[in-house]
ROLUMRO-177222 format. One record per residue: residue in three letters; x, y, z of N, C-alpha, C in turn. Coordinates in steps of 0.1 Angstrom, whole numbers, padded with zeros to 4 digits, always signed. Each point is the difference from the previous one (the first is absolute). Layout:
ALAXYZXYZXYZ;...
# end
This chain:
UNK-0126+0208+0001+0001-0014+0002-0014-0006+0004;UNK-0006-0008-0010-0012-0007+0008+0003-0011+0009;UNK-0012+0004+0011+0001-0001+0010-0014-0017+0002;UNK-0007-0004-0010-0004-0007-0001+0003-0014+0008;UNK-0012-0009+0001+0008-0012+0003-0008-0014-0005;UNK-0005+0004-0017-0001-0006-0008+0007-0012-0004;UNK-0011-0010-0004+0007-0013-0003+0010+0004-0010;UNK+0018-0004+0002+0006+0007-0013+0002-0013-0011;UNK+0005+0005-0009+0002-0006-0013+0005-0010+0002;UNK-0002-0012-0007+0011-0011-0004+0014+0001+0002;UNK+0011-0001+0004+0012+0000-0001+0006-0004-0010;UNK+0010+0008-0010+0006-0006-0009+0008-0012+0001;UNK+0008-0001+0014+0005-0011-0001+0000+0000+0014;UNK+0000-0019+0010+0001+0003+0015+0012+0002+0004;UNK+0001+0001+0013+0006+0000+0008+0015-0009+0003;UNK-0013-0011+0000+0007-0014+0002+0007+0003-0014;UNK-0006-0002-0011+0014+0000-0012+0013+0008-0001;UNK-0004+0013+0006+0009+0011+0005+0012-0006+0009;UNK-0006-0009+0013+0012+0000+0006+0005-0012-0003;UNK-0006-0008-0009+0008-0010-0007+0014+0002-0007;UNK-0002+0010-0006+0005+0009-0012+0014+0002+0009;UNK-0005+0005+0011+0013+0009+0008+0011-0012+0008;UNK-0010-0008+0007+0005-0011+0006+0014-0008-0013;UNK-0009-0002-0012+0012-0004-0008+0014+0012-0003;UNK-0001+0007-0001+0007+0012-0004+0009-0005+0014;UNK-0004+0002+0014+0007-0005+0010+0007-0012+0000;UNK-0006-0010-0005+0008-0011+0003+0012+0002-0015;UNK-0004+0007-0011+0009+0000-0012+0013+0008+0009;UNK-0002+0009+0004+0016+0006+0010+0007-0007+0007;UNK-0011-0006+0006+0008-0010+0013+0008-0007-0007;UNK-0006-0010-0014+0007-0009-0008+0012+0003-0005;UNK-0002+0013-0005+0016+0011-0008+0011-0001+0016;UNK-0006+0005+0010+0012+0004+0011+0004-0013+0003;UNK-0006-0012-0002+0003-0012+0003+0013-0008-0009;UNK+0001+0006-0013+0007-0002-0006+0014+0010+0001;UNK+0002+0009+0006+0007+0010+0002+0005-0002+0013;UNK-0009-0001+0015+0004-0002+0008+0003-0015+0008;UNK-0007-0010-0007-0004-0013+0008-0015+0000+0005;UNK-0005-0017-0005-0012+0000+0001-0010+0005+0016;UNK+0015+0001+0011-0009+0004+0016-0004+0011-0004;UNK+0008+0011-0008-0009+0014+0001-0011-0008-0005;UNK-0006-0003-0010-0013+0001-0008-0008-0006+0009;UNK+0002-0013+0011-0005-0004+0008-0003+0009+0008;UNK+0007+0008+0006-0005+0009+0014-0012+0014-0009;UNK+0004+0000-0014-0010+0012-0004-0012-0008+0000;UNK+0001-0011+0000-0017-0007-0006-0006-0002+0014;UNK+0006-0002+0008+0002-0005+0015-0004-0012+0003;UNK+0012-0012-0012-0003-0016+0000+0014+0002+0009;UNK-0002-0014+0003+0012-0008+0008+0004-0012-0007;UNK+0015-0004-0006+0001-0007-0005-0003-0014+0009;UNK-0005+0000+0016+0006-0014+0008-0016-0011-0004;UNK-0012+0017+0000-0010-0005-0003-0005-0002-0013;UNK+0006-0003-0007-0007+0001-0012+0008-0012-0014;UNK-0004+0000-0005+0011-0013-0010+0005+0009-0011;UNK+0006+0004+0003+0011+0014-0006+0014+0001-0004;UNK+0003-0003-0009+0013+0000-0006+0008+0011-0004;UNK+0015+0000+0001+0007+0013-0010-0006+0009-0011;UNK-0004-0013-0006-0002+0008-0014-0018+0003-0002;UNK-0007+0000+0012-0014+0000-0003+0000+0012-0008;UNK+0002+0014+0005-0006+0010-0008+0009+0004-0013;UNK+0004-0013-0005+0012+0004-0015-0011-0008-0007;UNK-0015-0002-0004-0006-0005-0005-0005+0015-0012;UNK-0006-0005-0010-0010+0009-0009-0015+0004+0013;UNK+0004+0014-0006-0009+0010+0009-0014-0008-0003;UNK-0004-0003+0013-0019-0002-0002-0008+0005+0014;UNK-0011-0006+0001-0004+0011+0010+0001-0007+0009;UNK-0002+0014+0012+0006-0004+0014-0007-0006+0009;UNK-0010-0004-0001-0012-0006+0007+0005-0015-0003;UNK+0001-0004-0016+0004-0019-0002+0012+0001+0003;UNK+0013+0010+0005+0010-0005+0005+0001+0001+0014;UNK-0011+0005+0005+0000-0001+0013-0005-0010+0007;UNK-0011-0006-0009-0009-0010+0007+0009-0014-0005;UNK+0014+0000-0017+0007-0010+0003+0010-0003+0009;UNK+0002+0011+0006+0007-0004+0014-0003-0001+0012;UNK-0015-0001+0001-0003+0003+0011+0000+0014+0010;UNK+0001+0013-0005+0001+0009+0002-0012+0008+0004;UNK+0001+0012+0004-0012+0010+0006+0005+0010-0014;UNK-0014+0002-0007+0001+0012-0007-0005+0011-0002;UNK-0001+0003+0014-0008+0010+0006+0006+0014+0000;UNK+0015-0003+0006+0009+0017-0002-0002+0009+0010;UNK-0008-0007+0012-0009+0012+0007+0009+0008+0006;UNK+0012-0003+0001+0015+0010+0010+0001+0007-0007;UNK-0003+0004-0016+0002+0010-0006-0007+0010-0002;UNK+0000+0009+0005-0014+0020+0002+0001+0001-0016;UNK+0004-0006-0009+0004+0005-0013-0020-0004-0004;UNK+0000-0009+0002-0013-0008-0006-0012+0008+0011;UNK+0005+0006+0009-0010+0009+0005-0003+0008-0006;UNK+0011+0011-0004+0001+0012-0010-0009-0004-0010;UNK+0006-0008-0009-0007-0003-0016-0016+0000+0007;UNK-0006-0009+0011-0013-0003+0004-0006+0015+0000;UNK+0003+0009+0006-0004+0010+0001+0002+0012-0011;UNK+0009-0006-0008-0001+0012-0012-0009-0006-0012;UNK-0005-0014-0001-0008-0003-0006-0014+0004+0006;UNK-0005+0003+0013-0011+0007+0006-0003+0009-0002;UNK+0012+0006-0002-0001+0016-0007-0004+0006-0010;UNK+0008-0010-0008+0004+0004-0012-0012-0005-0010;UNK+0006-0013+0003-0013-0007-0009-0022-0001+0006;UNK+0003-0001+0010-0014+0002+0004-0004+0013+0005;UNK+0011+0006+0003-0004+0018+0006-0005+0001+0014;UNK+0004-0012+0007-0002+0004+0015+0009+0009+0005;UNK-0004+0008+0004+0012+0008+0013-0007+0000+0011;UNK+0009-0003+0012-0001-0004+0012+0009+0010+0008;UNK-0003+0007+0011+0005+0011+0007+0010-0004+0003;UNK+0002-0014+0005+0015+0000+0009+0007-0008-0017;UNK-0002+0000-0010+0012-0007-0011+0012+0008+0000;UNK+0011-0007-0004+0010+0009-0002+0002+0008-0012;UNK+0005+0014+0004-0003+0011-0013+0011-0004-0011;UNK-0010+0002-0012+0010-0005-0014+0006+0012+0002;UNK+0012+0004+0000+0009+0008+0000+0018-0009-0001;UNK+0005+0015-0005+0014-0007+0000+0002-0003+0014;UNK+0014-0006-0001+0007-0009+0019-0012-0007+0008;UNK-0012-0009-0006-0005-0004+0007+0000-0020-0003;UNK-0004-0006+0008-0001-0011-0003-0008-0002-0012;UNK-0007+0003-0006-0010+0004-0018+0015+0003-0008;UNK+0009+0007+0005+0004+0009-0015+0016-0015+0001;UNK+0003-0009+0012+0014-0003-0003-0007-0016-0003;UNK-0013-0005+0000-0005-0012-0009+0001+0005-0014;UNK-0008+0011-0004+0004+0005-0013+0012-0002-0004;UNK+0011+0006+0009+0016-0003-0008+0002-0015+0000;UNK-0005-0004+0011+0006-0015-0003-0001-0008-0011;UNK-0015-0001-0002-0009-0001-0014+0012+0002-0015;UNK-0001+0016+0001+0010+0002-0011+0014-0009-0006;UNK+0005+0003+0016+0016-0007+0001+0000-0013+0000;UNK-0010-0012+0002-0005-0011+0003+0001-0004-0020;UNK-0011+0012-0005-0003-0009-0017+0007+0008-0004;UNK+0012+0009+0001+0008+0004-0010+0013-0002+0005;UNK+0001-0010+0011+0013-0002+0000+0011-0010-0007;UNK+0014+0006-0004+0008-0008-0010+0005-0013+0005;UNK+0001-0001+0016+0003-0013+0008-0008-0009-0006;UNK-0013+0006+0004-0016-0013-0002+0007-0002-0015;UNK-0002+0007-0012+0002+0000-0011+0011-0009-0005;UNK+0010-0001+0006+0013-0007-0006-0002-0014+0008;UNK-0002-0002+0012-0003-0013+0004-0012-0007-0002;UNK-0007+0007-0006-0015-0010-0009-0003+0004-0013;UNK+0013-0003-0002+0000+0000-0016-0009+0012-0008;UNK-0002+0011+0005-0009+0011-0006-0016-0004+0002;UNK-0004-0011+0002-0012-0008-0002-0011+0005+0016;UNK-0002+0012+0002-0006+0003+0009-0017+0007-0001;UNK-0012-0002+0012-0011-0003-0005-0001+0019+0001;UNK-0009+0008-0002-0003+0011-0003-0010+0002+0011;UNK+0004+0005+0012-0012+0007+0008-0009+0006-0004;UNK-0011-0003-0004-0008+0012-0008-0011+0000+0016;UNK-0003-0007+0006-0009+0004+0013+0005+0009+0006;UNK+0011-0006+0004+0009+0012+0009+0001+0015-0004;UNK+0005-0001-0011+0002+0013-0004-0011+0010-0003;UNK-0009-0007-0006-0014+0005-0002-0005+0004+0016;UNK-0001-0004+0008-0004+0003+0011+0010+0011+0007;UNK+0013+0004+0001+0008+0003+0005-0004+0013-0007;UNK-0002+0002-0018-0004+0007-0007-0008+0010+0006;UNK-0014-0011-0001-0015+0006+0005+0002+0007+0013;UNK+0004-0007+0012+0004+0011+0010+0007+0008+0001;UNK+0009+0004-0011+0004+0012+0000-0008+0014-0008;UNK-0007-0006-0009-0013+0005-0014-0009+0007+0016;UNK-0002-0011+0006-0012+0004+0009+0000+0013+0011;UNK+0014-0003+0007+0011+0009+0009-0002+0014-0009;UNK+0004+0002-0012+0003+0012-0007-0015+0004+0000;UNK-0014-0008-0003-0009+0003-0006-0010+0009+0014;UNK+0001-0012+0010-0003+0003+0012+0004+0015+0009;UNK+0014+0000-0002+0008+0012+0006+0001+0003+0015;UNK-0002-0014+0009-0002+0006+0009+0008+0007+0011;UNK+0015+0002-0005+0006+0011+0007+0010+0008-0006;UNK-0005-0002-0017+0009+0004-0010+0017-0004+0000;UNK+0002-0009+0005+0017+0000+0002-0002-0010-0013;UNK+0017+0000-0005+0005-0006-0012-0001-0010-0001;UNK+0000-0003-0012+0002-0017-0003+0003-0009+0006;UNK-0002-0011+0005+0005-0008+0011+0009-0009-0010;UNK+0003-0006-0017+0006-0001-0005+0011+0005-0006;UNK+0008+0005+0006+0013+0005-0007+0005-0002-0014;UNK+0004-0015+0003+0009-0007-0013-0009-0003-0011;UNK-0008+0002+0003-0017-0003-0011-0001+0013-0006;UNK+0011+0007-0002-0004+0016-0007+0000-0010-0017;UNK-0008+0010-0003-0002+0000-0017+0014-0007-0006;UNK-0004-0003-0010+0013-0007-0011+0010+0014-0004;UNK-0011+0010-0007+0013+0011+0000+0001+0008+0010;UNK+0002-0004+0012+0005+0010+0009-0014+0015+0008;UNK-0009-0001-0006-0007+0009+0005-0009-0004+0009;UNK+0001+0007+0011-0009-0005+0011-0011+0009+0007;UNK-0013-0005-0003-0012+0011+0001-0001+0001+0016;UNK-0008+0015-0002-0001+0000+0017-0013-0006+0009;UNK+0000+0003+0011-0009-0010+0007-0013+0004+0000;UNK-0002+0008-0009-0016-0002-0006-0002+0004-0016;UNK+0011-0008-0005-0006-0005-0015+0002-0016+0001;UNK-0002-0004-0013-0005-0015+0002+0007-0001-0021;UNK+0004-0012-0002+0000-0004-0011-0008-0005-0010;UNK-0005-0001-0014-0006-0007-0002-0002-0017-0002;UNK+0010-0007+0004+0001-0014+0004-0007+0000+0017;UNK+0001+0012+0009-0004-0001+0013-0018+0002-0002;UNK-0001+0005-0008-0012+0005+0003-0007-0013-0008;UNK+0003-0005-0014-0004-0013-0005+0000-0011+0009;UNK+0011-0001+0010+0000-0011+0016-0014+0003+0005;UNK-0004+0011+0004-0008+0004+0009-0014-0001-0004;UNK-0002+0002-0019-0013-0003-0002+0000-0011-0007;UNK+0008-0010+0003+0000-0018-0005+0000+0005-0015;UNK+0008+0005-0008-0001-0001-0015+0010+0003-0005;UNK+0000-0001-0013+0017-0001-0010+0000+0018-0001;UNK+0017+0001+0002+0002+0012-0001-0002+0008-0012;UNK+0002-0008-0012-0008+0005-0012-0008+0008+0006;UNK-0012-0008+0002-0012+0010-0001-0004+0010+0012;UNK+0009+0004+0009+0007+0011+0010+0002+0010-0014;UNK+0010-0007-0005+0007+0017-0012-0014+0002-0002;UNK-0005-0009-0009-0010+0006-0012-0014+0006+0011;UNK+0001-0003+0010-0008+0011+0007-0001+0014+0001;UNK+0019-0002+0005+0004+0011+0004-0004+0009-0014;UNK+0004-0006-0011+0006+0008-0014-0018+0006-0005;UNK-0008-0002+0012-0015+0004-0009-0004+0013+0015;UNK-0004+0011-0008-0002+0010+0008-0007+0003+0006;UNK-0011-0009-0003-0017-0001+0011+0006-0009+0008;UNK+0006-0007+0002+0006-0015+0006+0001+0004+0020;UNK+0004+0015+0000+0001-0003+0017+0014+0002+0000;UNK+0006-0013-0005+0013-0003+0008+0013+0014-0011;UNK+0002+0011+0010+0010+0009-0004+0013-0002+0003;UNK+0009-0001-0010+0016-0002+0006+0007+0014+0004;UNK+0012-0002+0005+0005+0010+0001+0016-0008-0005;UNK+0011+0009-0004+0012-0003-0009+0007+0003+0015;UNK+0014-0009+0001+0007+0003+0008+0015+0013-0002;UNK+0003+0000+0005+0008+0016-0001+0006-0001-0014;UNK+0008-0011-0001+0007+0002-0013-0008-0003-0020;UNK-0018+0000+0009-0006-0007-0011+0003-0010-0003;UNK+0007-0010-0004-0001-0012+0000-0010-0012+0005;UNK-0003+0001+0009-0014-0009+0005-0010+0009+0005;UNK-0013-0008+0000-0014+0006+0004+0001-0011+0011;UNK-0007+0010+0010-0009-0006+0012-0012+0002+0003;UNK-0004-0009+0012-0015+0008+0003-0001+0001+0014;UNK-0008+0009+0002+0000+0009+0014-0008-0009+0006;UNK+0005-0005+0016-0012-0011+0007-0013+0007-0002;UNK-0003+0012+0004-0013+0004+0000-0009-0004-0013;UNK+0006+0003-0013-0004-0004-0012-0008-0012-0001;UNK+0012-0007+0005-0001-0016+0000-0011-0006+0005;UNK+0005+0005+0017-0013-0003+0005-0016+0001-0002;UNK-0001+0009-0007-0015+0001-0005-0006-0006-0013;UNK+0012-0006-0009+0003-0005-0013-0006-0008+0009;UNK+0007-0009+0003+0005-0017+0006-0015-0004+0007;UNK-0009+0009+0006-0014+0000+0004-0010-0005-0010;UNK-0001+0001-0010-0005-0002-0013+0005-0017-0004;UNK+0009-0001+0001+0005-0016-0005+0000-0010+0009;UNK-0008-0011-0006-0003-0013+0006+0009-0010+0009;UNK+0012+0000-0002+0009-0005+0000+0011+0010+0012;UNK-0005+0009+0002+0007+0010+0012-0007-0005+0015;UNK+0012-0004+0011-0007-0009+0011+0002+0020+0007;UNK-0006+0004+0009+0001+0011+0008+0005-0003+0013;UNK+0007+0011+0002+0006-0003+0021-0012-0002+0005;UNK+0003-0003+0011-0008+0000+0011+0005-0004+0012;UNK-0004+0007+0007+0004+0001+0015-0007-0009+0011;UNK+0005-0012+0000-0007-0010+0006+0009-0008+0010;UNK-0007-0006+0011+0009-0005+0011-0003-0018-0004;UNK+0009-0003-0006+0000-0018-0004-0010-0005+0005;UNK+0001-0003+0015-0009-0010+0004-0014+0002-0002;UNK-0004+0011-0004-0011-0003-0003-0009+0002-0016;UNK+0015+0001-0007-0003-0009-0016-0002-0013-0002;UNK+0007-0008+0013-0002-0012-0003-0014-0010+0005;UNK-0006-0004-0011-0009-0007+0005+0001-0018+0000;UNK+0001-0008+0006+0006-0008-0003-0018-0007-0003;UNK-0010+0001+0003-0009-0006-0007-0001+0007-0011;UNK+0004+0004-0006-0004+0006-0018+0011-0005-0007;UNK+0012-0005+0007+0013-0001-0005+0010-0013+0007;UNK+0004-0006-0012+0011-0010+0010+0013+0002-0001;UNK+0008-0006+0011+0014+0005-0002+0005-0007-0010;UNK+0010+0003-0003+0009+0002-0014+0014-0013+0006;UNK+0003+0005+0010+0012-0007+0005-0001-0001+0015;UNK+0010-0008+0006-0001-0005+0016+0010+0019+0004;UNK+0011+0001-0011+0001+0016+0006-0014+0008+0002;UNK-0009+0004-0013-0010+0012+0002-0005-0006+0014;UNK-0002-0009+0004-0006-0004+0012+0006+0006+0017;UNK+0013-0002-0002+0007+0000+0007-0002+0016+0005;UNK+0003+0008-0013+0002+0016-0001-0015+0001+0004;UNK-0011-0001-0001-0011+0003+0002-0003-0004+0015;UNK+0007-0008+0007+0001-0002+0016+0006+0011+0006;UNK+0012+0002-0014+0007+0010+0011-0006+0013+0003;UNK-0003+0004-0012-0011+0013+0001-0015+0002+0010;UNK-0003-0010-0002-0014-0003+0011+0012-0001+0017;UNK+0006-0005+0004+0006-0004+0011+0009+0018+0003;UNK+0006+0004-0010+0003+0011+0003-0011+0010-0001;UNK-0015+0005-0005-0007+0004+0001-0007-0001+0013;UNK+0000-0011+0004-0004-0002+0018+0009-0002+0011;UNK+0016+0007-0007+0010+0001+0010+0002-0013+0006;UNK+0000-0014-0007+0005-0011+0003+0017-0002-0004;UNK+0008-0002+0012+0011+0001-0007+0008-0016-0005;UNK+0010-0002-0012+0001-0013-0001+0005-0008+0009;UNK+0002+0002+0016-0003-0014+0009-0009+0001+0004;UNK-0010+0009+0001-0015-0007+0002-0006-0009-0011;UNK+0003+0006-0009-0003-0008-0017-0002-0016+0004;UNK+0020-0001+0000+0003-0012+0006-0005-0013+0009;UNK-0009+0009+0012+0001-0004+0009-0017-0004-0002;UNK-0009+0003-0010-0011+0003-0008+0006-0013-0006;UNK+0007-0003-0006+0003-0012-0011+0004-0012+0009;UNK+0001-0001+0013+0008-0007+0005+0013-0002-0001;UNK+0011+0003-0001+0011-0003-0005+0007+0002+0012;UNK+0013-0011+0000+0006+0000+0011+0009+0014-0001;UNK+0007+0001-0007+0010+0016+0000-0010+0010+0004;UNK+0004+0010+0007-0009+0014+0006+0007+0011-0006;UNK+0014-0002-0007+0005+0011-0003+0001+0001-0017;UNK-0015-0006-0005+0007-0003-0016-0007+0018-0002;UNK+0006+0005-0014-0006+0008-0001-0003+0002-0017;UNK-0009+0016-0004-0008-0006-0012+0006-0006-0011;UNK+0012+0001+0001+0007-0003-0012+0001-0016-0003;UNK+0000-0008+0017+0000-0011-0005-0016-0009+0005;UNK-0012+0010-0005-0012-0005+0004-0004-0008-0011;UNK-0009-0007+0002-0007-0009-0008-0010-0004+0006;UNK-0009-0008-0012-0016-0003+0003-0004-0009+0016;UNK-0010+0001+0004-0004-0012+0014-0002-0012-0008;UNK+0003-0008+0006+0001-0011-0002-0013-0015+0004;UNK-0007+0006+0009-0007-0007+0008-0013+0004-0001;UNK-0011-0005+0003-0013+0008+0002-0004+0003+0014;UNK+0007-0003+0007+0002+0012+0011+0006+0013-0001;UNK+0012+0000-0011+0010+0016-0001-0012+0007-0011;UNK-0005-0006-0010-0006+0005-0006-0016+0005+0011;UNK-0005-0008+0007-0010+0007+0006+0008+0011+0012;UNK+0009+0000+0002+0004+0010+0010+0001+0013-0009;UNK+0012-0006-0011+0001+0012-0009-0016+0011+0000;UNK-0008-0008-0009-0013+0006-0003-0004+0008+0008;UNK-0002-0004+0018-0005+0008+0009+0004+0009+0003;UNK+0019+0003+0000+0005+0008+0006+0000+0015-0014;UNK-0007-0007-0010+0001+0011-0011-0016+0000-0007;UNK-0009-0001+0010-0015+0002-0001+0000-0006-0019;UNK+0007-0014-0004-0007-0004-0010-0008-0010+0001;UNK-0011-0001-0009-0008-0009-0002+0009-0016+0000;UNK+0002-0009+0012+0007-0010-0001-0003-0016-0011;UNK-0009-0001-0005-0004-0007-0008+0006+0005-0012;UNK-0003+0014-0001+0002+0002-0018+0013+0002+0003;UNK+0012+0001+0009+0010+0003+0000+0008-0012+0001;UNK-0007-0011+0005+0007-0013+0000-0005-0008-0016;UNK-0012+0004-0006+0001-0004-0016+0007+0007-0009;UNK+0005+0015+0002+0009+0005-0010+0014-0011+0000;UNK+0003+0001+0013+0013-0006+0002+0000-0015-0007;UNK-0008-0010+0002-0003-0011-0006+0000+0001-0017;UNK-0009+0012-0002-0001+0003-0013+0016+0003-0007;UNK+0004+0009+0008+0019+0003-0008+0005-0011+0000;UNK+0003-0016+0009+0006-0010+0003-0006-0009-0014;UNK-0014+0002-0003+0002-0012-0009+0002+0010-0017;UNK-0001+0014+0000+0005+0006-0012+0014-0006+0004;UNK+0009+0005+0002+0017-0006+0005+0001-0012-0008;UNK-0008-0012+0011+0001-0013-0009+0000-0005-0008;UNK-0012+0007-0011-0005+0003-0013+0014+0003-0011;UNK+0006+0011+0009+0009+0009-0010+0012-0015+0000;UNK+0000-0007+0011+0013-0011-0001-0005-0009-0006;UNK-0010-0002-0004-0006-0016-0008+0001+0008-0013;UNK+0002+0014-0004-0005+0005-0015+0016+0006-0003;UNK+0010-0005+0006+0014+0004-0003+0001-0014+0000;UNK-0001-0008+0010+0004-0015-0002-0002-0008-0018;UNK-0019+0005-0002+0000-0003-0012+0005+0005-0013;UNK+0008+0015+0005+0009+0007-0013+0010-0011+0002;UNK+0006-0002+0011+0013-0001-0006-0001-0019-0005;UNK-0010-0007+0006+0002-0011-0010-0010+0001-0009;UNK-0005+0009-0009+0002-0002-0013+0011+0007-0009;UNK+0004+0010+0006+0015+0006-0003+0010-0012-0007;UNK+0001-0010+0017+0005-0012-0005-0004-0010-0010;UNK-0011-0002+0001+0000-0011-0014+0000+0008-0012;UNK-0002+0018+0000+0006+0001-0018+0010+0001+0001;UNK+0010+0000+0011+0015+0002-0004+0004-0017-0003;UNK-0004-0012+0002+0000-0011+0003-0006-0003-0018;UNK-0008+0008-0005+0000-0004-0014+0010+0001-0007;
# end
């Protein structure tokens, strides 16, 4: 495992798109049980209140769109943050897709909080409920899955305690399930960013490096992590582990935040890195509650919480009160540049 702590690669896709991805998947269930059970389940999954909000019976019996414009047309929070689910995914995309590993993450292994988002995932886009109550007409995780993928590609590649697959239900189409240090050739194509095609036609050339091995009944070829891993060294497109403690990948002068969450999460990590716990946070932000905790934190609001914040986490308080200004008028930007989708949307439907 390199151990490097090199600027890494571009990410194929972020974060933010990722939990976008999932966030809908979440609100598409709530919408199905809503129709099965009554619209309060779907309300208490989302964690809206019908008293606050201008919300009718039939809101979630609309054509699936995303959950961010049906949250903001009701006035809604579409944040999700009561759900550890959107934690998980956060952290298997760290993994998986950028190759951080962090000492305290939770191990991809089966029965762990990693391996029952995986099933969710599954049961979520292949369920017949979702299916029959939206008309078949359902969007295709490819973030999710791709990432859910990659962290398990990585787990097998990495080996770090040799235990099995943390996917179960994800065994192969025909039934054969390799052991926890071989790897597929779709896993190993995940791992060096490229079309599995050109994995076979590697494999199939004899100077190439990459050796398969047949599984018991011959029927499929695998490849041995060790293989792999020295292959995968060679290709452009292969991001490497590395064993790094977050807080101090992040640089926020080389880099701006993405969302008012990455922000949040990056307090939390600094505040837990200096053993600040979230009612000191709190009490750091000003806020009248002393007992909120991280799940329901959010940014300071003042240029006093923001200069306290700063101090109490040795950041440069200037550049830390212009990142934050800087995310507020991206935000804005993104509402004037959806405002102008949707009226021109309108006047071509209006032709």
């Amino acid at each position: 495992m390199n151990k490097t702590h090199d600027t890494p690669k571009p990410a194929r896709f972020s974060k933010e798109d990722l939990l976008k991805e999932v966030r809908n998947l979440v609100y598409l269930q709530a919408r199905t049980f809503g129709r099965v059970f009554g619209s309060s389940v779907s309300l208490a999954m989302l964690g809206w209140s019908g008293d606050s909000a201008d919300i009718g019976d039939g809101y979630l019996y609309n054509d699936y769109s995303d959950f961010e414009d049906v949250a903001k047309a009701h006035g809604c929070s579409a944040s999700l943050h009561h759900f550890d689910l959107l934690g998980v995914f956060g952290q298997l995309y760290d993994y998986g897709v950028l190759g951080l590993h962090q000492a305290d993450m939770e191990p991809i292994e089966e029965a762990t909080r990693p391996a029952f988002a995986a099933a969710w995932l599954y049961d979520v886009s292949g369920s017949d409920l979702i299916w029959e109550t939206h008309n078949g007409e359902l969007p295709e995780p490819r973030l999710a899955r791709t990432t859910v993928d990659l962290a398990q590609a990585r787990a097998v590649l990495d080996n770090f305690s040799g235990a099995p697959r943390f996917i179960r239900r994800a065994a192969l189409a025909d039934g054969l399930w390799p052991d926890s240090d071989l790897l597929t050739f779709y896993e190993v194509a995940l791992l060096a960013d490229m079309d599995e095609r050109s994995v076979r036609n590697a494999a199939s050339k004899p100077d190439s490096g990459l050796t398969t091995v047949a599984s018991d009944d011959g029927r499929k070829s695998f490849i041995k992590a060790d293989v792999a891993r020295a292959w995968l060294k060679g290709r452009r497109g292969f991001v490497p582990t590395r064993d790094v403690d977050l807080v101090e990948l992040v640089d926020i002068l080389a880099r701006p935040f993405d969302s008012a969450g990455a922000v949040v999460a990056y307090l939390r990590l600094m505040c837990e890195h200096r053993n600040i716990d979230s009612a000191r946070y709190a009490a750091l932000c000003r806020w009248s509650d002393p007992a909120t905790v991280w799940s329901d934190a959010r940014l300071p609001e003042t240029p006093e919480a923001v200069h306290d914040i700063a101090a109490a986490l040795s950041l440069d308080p200037v550049l830390f009160d212009l990142r934050l200004k800087e995310l507020r008028l991206v935000e804005e930007m993104e509402v004037v540049r959806r405002s102008l989708k949707s009226l021109r949307e309108e006047k071509t439907d209006a032709r």
